[in-house]
N, C-alpha and C positions, 0 to 999 in steps of 0.2 A: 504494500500500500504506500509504499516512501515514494516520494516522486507523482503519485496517479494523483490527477486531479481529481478530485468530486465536488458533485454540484450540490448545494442547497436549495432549500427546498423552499417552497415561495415567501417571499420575502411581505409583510403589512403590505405595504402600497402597491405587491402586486394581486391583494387578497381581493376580490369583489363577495358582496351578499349574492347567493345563487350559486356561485363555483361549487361541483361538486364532484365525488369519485366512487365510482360501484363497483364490486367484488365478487364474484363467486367463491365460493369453498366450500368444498367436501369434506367432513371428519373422515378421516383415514385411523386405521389403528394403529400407524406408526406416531401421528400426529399426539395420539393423546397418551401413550408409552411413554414420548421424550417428554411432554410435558408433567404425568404422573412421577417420573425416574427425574426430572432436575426439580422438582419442586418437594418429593419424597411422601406426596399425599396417596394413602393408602385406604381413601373413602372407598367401602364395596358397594358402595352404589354408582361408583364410577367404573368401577370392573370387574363386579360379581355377578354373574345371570342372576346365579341361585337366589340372591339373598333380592336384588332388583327386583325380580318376578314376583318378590312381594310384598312388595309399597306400593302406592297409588301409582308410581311410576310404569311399572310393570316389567319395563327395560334397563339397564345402564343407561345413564346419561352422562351430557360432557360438562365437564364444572365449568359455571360459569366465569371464574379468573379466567378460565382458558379462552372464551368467547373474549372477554374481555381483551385479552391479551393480542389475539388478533386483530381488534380494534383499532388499540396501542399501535400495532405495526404499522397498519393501513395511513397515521395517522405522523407517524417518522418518516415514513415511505413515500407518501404520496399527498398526502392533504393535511398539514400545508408541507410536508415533506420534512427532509434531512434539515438537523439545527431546531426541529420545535421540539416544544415542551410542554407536557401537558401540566393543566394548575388547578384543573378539577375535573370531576365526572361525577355524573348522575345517571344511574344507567339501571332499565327495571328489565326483566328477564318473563315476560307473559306468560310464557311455553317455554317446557323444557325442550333441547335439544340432541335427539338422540345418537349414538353412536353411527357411521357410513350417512349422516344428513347433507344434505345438499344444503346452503346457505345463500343466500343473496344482500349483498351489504350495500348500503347507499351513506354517505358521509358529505355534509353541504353546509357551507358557510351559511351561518344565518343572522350572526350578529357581526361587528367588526368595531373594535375601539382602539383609536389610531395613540391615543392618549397614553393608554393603560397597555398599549402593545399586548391584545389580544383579541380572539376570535371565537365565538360561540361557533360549535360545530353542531348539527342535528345528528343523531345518530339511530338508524331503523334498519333491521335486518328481518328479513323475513325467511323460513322454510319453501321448501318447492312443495307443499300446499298451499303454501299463498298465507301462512299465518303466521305471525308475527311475534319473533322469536327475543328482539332486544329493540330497544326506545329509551332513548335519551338525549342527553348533548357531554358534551367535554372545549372547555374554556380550554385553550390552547396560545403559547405564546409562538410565534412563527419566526421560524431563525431570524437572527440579527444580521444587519448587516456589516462584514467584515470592514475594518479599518484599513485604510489603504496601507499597504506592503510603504510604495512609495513615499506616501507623504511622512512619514517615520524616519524614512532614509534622510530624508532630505531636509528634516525640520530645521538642523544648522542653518542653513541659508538662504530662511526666511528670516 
């Protein structure tokens, strides 16, 4: 990584109310492995048939950190990208999400405070039944912009 450039990710002034980024994702079983094995949560309702088969659940479900966590990504990633910060979340969970689920993520600027350098995000996911898996938003600070290299160099000779 020494040397490789990378870009930041948008920067306030280039945030509009309306911007937004949509996702697919699959729960996979290798997906919630890594995250059950680094996080060391050993909840059997996250990976016991036996014992899921009998709660209101009926199945394993994916913990919601782990929803969450995707969220998180989508939100370093891509909207408002690399350099943000998240500074809060409010986030409800309707429907649980079950194990091999199909996801659809939608993420959209909805407030923007040029002030306070931040940005209300809407946050809505639904399942491929069409029903409504997470809702919320997450207050986000959107990278900063770098200080010139330049102007540093050369501050003697102003």
């Amino acid at each position: 990584m020494i040397g490789k450039k990378r870009k930041l990710g948008k920067k306030i002034h280039e945030l509009k109310t309306g911007d937004y980024y949509t996702a697919e994702k699959t729960i996979e079983d290798r997906d919630l492995l890594m995250y059950l094995g680094l996080s060391d949560d050993a909840n059997p309702l996250y990976i016991q048939h036996d014992y899921a088969s009998q709660t209101p659940f009926k199945r394993p479900v994916v913990p919601t950190v782990m929803l969450q966590g995707m969220v998180s990504s989508m939100i370093s990633m891509h909207l408002p990208g690399p350099g943000s910060h998240i500074l809060r979340q409010e986030l409800d969970f309707p429907k649980p999400v079950y194990h091999y689920a199909d996801i659809s993520f939608r993420l959209e600027v909805v407030e923007k405070d040029i002030a306070q350098h931040k940005v209300t995000i809407s946050i809505h996911a639904e399942d491929s039944e069409g029903d409504e898996v997470i809702k919320g938003i997450m207050v986000v600070s959107p990278p900063y912009e770098p200080e010139s290299m330049n102007a540093k160099s050369l501050e003697n000779f102003y």
